[in-house]
C-alpha positions in Angstrom: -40.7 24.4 21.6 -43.0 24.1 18.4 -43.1 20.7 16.7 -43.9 21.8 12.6 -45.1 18.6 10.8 -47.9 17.5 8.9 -50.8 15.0 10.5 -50.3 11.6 8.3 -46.1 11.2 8.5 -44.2 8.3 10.0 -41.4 10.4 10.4 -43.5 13.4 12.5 -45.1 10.6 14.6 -41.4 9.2 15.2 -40.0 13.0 16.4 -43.5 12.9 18.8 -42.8 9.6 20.2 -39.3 11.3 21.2 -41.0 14.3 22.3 -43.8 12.5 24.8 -41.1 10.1 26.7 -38.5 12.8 26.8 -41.5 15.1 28.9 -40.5 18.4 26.6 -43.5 20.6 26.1 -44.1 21.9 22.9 -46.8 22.4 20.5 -47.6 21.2 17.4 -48.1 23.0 14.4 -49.9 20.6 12.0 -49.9 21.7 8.3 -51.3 19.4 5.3 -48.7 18.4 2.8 -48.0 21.0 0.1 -49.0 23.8 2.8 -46.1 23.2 5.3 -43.6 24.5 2.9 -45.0 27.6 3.8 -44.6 27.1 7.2 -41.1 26.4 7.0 -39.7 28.5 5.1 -37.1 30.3 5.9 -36.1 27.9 8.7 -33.4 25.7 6.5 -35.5 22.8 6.5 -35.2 23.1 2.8 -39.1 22.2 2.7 -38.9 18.8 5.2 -41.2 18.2 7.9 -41.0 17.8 11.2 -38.9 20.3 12.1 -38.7 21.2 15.8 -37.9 24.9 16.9 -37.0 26.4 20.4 -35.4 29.7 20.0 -33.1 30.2 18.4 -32.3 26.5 18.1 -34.0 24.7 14.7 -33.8 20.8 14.4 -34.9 19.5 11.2 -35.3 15.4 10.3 -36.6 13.4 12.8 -33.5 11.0 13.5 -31.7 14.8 14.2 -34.6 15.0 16.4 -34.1 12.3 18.8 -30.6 12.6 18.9 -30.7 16.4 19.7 -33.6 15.8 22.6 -31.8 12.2 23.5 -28.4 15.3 24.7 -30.8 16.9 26.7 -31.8 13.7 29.3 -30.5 12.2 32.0 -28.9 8.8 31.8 -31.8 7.1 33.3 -34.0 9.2 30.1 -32.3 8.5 27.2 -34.1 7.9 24.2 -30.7 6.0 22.8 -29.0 4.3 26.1 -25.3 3.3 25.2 -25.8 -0.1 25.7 -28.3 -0.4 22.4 -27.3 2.5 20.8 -25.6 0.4 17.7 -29.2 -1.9 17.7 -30.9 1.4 17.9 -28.8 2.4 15.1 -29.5 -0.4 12.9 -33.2 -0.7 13.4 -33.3 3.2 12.5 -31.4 2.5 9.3 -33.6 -0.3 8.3 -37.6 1.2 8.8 -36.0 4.5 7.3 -34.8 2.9 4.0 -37.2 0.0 4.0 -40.3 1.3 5.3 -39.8 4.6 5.4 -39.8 5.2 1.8 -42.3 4.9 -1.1 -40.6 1.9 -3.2 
């Protein structure tokens, strides 16, 4: 798996913290902003960092991220267990539309 994002992003350090705990290997392609586009193109991210690819399979956003690596774990792995999947939820919301944003 390759892991395209660009060094100073909350939202490509959030898809690594998935990454790490969910033991994929992968490696990162780390583009500066403006330059990524390049790097992406084609892959209908339309221009978005991080953007994970494995295959034929390409994940773009990093909340799509974790939910598409959170499918691929056991129970005991989950990145979102069931039982705080709604706090999960909320919390997500909140530092992606409060923090997450330039206000």
């Amino acid at each position: 798996m390759r892991l395209i994002a660009i060094p100073m992003s909350h939202y490509c350090e959030k898809a690594r913290w998935g990454l790490e705990p969910a033991e994929i290997a992968y490696s990162e392609e780390a583009h500066l902003q403006v330059f990524h586009c390049w790097a992406v193109r084609g892959l209908k991210s339309k221009g978005m960092v991080p953007l994970l690819v494995g295959g034929s399979q390409v994940t773009a956003d990093s909340t799509d991220i974790l939910k598409y690596l959170d499918q691929r774990l056991a129970p005991e792995q989950k990145l979102y267990p069931p039982e705080i999947i709604a706090e999960a939820d909320a919390l997500k919301h909140f530092f992606n539309e409060s923090l997450g944003i330039e206000s």
